[in-house]
DRENDO-1510 file (C-alpha; in Angstrom, 1 decimal, always signed):
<recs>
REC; n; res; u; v; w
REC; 1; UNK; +112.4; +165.9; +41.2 .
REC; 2; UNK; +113.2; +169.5; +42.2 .
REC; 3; UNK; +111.3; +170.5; +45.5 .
REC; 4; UNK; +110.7; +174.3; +45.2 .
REC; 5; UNK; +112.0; +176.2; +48.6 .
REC; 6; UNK; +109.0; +177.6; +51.0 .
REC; 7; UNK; +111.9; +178.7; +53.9 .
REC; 8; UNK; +115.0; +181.4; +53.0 .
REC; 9; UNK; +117.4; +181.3; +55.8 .
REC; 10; UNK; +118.9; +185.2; +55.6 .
REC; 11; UNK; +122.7; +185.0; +56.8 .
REC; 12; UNK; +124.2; +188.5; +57.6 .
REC; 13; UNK; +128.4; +188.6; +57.2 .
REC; 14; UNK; +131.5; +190.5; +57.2 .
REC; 15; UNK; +134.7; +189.2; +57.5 .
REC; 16; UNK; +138.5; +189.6; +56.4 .
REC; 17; UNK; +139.2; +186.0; +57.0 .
REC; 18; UNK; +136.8; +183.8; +54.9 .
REC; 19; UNK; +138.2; +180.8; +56.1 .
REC; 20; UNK; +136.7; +181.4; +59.8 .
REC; 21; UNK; +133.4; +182.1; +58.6 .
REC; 22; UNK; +133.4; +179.4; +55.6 .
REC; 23; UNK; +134.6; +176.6; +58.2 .
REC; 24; UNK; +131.6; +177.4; +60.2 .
REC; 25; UNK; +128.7; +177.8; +57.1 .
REC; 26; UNK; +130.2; +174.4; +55.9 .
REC; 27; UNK; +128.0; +172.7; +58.9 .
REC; 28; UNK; +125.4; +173.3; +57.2 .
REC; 29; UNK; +126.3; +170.9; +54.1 .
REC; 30; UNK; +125.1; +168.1; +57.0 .
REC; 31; UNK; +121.3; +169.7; +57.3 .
REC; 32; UNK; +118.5; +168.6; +55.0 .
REC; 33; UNK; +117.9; +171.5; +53.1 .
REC; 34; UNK; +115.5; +170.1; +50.8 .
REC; 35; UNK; +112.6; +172.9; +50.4 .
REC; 36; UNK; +115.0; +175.6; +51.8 .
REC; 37; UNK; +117.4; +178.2; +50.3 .
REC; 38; UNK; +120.4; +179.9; +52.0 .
REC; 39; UNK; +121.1; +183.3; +50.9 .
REC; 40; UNK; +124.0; +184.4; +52.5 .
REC; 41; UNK; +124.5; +188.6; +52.4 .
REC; 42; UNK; +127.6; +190.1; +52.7 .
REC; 43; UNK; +128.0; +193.4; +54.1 .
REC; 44; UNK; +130.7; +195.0; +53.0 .
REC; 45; UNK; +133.4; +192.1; +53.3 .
REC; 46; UNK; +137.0; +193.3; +51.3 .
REC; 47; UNK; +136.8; +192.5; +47.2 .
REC; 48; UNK; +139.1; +189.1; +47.6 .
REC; 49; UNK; +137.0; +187.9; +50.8 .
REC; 50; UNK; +133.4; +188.5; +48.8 .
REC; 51; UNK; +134.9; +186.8; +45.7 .
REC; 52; UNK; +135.9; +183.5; +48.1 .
REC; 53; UNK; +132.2; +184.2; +49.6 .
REC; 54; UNK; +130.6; +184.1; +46.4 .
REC; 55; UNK; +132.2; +181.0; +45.2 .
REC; 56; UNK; +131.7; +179.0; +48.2 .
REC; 57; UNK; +127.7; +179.5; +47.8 .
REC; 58; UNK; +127.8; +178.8; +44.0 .
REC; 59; UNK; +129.7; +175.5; +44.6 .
REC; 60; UNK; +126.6; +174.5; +46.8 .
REC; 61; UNK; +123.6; +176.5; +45.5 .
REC; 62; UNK; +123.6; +178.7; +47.6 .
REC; 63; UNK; +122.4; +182.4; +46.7 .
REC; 64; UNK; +125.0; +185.6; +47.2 .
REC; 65; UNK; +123.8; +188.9; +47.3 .
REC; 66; UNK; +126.9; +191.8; +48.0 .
REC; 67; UNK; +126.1; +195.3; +49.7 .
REC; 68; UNK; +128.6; +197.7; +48.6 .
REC; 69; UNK; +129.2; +199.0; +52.0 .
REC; 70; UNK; +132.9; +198.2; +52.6 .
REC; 71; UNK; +133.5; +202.1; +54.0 .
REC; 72; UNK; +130.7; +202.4; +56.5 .
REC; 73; UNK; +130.4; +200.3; +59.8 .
REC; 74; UNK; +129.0; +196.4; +59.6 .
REC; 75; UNK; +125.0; +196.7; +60.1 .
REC; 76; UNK; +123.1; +193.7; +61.1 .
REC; 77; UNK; +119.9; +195.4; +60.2 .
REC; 78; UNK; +120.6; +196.5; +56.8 .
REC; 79; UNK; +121.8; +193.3; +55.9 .
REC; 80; UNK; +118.8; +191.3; +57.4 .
REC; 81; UNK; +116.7; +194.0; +55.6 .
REC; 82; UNK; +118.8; +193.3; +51.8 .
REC; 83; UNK; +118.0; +190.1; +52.7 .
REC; 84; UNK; +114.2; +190.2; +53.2 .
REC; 85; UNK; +113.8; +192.2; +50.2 .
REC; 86; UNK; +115.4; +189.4; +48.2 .
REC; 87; UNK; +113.7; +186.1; +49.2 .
REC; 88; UNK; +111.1; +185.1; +47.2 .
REC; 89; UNK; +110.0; +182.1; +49.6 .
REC; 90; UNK; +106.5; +182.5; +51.8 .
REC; 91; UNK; +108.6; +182.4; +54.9 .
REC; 92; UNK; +112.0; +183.6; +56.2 .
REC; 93; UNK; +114.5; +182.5; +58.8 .
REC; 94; UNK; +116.7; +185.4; +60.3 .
REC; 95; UNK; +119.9; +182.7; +61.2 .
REC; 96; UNK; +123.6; +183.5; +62.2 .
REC; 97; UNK; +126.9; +182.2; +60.9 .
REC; 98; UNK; +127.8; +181.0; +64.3 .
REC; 99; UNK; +124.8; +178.9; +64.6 .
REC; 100; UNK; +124.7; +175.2; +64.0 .
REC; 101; UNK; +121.9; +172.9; +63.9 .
REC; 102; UNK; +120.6; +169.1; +63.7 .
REC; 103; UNK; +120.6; +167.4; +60.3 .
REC; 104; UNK; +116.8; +167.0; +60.4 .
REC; 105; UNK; +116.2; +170.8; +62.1 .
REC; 106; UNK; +115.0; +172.2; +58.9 .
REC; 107; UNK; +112.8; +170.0; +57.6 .
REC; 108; UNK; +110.9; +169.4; +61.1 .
REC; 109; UNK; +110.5; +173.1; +60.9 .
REC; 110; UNK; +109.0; +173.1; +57.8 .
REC; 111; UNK; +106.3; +170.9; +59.2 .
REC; 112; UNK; +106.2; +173.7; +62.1 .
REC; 113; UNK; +105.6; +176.4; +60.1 .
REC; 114; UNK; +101.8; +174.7; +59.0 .
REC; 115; UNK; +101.6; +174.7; +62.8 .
REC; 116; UNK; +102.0; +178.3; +62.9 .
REC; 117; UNK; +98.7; +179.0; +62.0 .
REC; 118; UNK; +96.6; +177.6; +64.7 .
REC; 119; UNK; +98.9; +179.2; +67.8 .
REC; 120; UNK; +98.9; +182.8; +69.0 .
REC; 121; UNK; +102.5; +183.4; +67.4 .
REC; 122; UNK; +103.1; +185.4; +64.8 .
REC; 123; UNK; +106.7; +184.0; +64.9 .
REC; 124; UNK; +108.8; +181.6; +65.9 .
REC; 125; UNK; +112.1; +182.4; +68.1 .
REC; 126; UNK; +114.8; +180.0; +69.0 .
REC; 127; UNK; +116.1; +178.7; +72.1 .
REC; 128; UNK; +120.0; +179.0; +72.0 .
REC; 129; UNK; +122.3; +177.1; +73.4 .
REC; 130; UNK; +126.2; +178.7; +73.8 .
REC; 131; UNK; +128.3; +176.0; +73.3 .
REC; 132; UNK; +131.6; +176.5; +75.7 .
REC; 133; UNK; +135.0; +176.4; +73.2 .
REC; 134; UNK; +135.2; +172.3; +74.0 .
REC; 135; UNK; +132.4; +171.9; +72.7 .
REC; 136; UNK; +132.5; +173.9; +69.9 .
REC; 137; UNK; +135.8; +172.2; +68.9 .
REC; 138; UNK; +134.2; +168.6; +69.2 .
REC; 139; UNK; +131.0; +169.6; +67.0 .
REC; 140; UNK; +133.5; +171.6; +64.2 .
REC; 141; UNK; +135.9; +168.0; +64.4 .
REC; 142; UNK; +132.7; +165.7; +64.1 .
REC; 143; UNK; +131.5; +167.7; +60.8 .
REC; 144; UNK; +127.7; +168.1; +62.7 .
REC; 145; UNK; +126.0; +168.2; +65.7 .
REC; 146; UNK; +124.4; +165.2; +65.7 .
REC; 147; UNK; +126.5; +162.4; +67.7 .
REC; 148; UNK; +126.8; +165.3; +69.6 .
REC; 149; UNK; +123.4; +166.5; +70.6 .
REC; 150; UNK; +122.3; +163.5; +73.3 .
REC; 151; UNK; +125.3; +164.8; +75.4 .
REC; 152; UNK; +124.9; +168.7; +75.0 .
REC; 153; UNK; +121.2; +168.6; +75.8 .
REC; 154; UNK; +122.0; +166.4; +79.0 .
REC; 155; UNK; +124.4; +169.3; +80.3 .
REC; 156; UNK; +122.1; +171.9; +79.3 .
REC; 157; UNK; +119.8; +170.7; +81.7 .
REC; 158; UNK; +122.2; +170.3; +84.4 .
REC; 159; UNK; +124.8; +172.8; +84.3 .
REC; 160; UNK; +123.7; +176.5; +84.6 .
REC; 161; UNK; +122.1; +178.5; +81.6 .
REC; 162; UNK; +123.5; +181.4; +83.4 .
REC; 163; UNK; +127.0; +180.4; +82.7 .
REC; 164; UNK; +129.5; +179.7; +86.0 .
REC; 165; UNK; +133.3; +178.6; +85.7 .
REC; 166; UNK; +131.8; +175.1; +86.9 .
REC; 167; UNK; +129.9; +174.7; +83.5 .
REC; 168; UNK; +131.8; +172.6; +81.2 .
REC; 169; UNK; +129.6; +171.9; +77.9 .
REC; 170; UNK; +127.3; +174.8; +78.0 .
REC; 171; UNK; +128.8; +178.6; +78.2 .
REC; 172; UNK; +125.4; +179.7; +78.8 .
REC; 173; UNK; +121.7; +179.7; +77.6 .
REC; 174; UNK; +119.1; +181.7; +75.9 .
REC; 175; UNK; +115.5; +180.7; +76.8 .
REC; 176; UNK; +114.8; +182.7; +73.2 .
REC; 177; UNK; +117.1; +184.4; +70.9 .
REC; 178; UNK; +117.2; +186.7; +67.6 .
REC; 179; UNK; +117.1; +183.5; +65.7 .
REC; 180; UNK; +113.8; +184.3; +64.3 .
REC; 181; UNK; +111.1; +182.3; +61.7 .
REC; 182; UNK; +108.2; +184.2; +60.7 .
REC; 183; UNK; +106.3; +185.1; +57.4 .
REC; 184; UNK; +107.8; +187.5; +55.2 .
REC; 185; UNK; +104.7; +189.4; +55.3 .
REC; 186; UNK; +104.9; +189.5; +59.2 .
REC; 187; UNK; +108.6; +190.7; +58.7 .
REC; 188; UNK; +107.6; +193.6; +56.3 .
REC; 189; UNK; +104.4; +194.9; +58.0 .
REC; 190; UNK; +106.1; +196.1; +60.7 .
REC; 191; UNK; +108.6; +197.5; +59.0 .
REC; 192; UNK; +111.6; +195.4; +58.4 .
REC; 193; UNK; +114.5; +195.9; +61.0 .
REC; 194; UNK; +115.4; +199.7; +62.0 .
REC; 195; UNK; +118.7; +200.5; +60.4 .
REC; 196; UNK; +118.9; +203.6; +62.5 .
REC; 197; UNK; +121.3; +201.0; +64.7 .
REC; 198; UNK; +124.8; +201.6; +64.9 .
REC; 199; UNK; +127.4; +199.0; +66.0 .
REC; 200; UNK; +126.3; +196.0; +68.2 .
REC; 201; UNK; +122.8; +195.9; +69.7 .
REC; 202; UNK; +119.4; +197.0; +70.1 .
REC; 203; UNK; +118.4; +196.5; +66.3 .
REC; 204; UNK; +117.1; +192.7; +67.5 .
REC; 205; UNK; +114.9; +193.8; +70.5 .
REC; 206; UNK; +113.2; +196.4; +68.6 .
REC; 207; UNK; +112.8; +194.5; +65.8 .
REC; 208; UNK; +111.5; +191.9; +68.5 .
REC; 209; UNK; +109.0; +194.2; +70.3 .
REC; 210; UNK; +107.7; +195.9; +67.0 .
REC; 211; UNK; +106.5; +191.8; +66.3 .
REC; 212; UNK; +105.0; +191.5; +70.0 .
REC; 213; UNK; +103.3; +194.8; +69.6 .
REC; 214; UNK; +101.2; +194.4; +66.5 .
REC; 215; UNK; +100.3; +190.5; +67.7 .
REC; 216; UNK; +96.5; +191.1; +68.9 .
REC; 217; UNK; +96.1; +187.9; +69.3 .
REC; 218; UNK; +98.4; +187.9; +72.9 .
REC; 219; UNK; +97.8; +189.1; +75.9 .
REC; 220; UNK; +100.0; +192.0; +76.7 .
REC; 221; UNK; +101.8; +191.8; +79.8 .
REC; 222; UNK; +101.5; +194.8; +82.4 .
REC; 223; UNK; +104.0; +197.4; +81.9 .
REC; 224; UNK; +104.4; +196.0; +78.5 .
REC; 225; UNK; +107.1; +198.3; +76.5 .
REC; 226; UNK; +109.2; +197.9; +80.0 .
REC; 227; UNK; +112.5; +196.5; +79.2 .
REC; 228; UNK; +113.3; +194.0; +81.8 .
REC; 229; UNK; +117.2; +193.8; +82.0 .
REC; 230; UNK; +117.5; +190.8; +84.3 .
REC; 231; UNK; +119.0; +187.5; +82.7 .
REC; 232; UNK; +115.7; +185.9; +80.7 .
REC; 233; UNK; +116.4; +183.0; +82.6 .
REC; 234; UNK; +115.3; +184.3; +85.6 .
REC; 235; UNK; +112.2; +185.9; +84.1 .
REC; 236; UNK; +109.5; +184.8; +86.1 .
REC; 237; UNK; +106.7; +187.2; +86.5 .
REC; 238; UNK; +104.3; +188.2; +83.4 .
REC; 239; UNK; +105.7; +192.1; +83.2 .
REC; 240; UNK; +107.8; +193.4; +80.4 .
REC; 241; UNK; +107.9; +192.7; +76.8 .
REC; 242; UNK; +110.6; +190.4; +77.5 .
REC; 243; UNK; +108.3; +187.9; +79.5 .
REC; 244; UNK; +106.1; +187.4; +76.1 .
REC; 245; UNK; +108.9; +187.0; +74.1 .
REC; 246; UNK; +110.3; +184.2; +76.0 .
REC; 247; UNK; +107.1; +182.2; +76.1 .
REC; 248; UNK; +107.7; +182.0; +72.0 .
REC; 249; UNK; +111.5; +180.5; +73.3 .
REC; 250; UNK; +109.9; +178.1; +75.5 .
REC; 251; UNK; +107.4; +176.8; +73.2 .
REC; 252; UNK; +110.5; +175.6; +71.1 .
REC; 253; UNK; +111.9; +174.2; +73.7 .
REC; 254; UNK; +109.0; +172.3; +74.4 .
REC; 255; UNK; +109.1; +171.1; +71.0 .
REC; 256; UNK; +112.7; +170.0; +70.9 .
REC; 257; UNK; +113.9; +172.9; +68.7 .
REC; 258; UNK; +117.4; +174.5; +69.7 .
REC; 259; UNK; +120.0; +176.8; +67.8 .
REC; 260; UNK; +123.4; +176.1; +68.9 .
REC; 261; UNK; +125.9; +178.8; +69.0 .
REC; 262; UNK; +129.8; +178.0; +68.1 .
REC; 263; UNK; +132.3; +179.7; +70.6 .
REC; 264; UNK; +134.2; +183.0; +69.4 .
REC; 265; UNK; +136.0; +185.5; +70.9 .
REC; 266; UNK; +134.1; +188.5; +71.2 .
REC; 267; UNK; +133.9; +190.7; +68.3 .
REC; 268; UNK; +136.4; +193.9; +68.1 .
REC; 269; UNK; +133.4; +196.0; +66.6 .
REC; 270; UNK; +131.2; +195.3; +70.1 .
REC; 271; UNK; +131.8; +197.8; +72.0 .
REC; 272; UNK; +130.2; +199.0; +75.1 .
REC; 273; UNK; +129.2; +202.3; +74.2 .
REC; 274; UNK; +127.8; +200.9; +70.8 .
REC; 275; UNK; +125.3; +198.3; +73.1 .
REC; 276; UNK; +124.6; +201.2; +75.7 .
REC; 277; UNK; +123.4; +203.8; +73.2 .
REC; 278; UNK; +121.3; +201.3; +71.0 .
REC; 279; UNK; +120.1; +199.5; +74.2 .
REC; 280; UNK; +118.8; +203.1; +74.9 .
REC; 281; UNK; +117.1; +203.6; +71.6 .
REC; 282; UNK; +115.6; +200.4; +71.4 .
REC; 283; UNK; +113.6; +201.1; +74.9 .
REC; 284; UNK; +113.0; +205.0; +74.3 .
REC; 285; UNK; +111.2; +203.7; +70.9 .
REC; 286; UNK; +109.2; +201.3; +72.8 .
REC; 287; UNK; +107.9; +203.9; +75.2 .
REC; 288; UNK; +107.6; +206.4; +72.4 .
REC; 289; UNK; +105.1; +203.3; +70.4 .
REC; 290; UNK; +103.3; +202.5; +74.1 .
REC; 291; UNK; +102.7; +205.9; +74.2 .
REC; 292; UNK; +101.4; +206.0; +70.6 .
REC; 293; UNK; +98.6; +203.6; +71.4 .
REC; 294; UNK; +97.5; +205.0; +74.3 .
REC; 295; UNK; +94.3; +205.4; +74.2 .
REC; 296; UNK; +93.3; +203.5; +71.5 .
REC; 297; UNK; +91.6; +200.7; +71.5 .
REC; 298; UNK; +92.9; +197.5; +71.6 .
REC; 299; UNK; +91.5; +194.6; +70.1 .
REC; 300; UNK; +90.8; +192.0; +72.8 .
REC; 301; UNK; +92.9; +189.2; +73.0 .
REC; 302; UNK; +92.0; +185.9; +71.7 .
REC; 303; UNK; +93.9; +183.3; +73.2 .
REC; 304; UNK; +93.6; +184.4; +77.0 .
REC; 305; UNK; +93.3; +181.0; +78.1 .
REC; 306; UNK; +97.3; +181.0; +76.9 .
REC; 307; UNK; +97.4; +182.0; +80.6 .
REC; 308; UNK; +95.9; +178.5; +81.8 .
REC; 309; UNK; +97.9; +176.6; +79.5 .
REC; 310; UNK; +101.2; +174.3; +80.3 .
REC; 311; UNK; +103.6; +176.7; +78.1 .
REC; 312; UNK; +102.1; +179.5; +80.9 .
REC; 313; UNK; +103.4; +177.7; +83.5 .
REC; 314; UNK; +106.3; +179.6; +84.6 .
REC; 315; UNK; +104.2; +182.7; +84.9 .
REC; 316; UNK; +100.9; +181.1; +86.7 .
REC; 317; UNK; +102.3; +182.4; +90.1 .
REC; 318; UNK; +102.0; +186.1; +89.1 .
REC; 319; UNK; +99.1; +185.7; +86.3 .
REC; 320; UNK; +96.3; +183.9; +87.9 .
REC; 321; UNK; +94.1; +185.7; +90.4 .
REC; 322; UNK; +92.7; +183.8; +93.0 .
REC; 323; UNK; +90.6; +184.6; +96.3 .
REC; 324; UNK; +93.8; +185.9; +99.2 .
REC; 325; UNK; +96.6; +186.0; +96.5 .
REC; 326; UNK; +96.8; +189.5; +96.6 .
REC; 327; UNK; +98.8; +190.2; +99.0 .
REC; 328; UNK; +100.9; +187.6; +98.1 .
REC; 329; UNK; +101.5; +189.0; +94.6 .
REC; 330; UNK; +101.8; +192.7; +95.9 .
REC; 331; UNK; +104.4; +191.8; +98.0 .
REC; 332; UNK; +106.4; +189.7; +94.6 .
REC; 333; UNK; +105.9; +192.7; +93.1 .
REC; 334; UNK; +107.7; +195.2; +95.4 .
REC; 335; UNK; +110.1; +192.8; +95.8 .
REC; 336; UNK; +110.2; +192.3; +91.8 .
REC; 337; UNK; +110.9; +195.7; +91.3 .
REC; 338; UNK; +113.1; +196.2; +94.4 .
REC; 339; UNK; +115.5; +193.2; +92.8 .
REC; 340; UNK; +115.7; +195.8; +89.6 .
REC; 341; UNK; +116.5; +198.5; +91.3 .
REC; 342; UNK; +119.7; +196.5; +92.2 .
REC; 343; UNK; +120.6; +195.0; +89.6 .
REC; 344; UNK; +120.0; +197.5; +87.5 .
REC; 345; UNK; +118.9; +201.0; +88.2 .
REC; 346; UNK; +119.5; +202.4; +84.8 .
REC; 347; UNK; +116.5; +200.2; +83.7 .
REC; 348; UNK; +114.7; +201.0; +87.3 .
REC; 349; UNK; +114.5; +204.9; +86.4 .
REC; 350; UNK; +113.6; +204.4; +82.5 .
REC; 351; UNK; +110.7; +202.0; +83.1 .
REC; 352; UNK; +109.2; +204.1; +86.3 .
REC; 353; UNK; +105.8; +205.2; +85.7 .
REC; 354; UNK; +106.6; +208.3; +87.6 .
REC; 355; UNK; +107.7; +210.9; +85.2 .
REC; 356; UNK; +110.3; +213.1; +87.0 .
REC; 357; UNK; +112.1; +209.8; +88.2 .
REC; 358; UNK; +112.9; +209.2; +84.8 .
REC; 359; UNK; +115.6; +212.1; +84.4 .
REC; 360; UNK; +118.1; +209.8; +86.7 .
REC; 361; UNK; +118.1; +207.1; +84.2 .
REC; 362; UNK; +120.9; +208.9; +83.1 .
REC; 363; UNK; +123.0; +208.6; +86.2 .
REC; 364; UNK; +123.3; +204.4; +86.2 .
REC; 365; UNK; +125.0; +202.6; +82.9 .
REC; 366; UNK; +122.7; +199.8; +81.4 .
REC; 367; UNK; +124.4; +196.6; +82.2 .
REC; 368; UNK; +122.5; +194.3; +79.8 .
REC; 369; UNK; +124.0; +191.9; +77.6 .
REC; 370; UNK; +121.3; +190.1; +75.9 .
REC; 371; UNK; +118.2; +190.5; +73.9 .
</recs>
């Protein structure tokens, strides 16, 4: 019997060499897919390349959908967007073609998504692992992940998610990650991804925020549409956007849901420039929609006792008030926003809540890397 899909998993490409790409996708042949479609959207990929695309996804069932944008630069947004006008499924999955999973991922998550419901999330986002090229090697050799996965989760846990020469398994870790699983109505009532983006970066955070923003049902962290450029592993204090969105990574974690990310070399078409400008954009829209709601009122929050939860956990420190904490948590939050002024004074002068501060923004280049 013919189980009719409820998930699309939307995978953006481009690529002159088919055979990369192809090698990669062919992972997924180990996965359960029963009661989920793959629509794989090229963007612009050379006539030969699409026509090896195209056959590859026919031989397994797989839909093909072809942008005709070969003369204008690779977009990740307008291909996720092509992509979320096409499924016809309840639910959508945002994926990568350098992600691998467990054979059983996809149908756990469909038991996940009737979860979905009775949490505060609006979506899901998962935690990625970035397998070092070792690794990568062994899991492409062993056709799957699985034999695998005992080992790589034991060295996630013990080598460092920051990444250091001394890891071995793990190149680093993303507590959450643009790997996203929501409704499709979620996805288009805010809008779709932005395809204002050019070139790497920026499209994923907004896209990301825009779904944090119009969630009533959280509690909005102070100095919510600040963009908090430290490494999300060492976010630790309930401020920025980027504190909620990792809470959705962690409860994944929590649930034994990872994304695993095959080693590349990085892509010719990142460039620097490309992430600095659209890492700009991204947070000058989010002050611009902050700014928009000022003043009007907010729904309360439904699930405030998220704050006294386990998921919470990491965050209890700064988020519970308690009789002679004060001075305590004055005192993490100088020193909060001294460690940003370090690390990253580009960010320091954006977020400041002192207008003419802002102007030297300008003065410091954003060293971000990640959503």
């Amino acid at each position: 019997m013919t189980i009719l899909p409820i998930l699309s998993v939307v995978i953006p490409v481009r690529t002159c060499s088919p055979e990369f790409y192809l090698g990669r996708l062919q992972l997924r042949d180990h996965c359960d897919l029963r009661g989920t479609e793959i629509l794989l959207v090229d963007d612009g990929s050379p006539t030969e390349t699409a026509y090896e695309l195209h056959r590859f996804c026919k031989t397994r069932g797989w839909r093909y959908i072809r942008l005709e944008t070969s003369r204008v630069p690779f977009s990740l947004a307008r291909a996720r967007n092509a992509g979320l006008a096409a499924v016809q499924t309840s639910w959508i999955f945002f994926d990568d073609a350098d992600m691998v999973y467990e054979t059983a991922f996809f149908s756990k998550l469909h038991r996940e998504l009737t979860l979905l419901h009775s949490t505060p999330f609006t979506f899901l986002s998962l935690p990625a692992v970035y397998l070092s090229a070792e690794s990568s090697k062994q899991v492409i050799s062993s056709r799957g992940i699985d034999t695998l996965l005992p080992e790589l989760l034991t060295r996630l846990l013990l080598e460092d998610p920051r990444g250091s020469d001394h890891n071995h398994a793990i190149q680093n870790f993303a507590p959450a990650s643009a790997i996203l699983v929501m409704a499709k109505e979620t996805a288009l009532s805010v809008g779709g991804y932005d395809e204002g983006f050019q070139g790497w970066g920026g499209e994923d955070r907004d896209f990301i925020f825009r779904l944090l923003a119009a969630n009533d049902k959280l509690p909005k962290p102070p100095d919510f549409a600040a963009t908090r450029v430290w490494n999300l592993n060492d976010t630790n204090e309930f401020a920025g956007w980027r504190a909620l969105y990792r809470l959705h990574g962690d409860y994944m974690a929590r649930k034994g849901y990872y994304a695993f990310h095959l080693y590349h070399e990085s892509n010719a078409w990142r460039t620097t420039e490309a992430r600095n400008r659209n890492f700009e954009r991204a947070a000058f829209k989010a002050h611009a929609y902050a700014d928009e709601l000022h003043g009007i009122h907010q729904k309360k929050p439904s699930h405030e006792i998220l704050k006294h939860s386990l998921l919470f956990s990491i965050y209890k420190d700064y988020a519970v008030s308690s009789p002679g904490r004060s001075t305590t948590k004055n005192h993490t939050r100088i020193m909060s926003r001294l460690r940003k002024l370090y690390r990253d004074p580009h960010a320091f002068f954006r977020d400041t809540r002192i207008p003419y501060l802002r102007s030297f923004r300008h003065l410091f280049a954003i060293k971000e890397n990640e959503i």
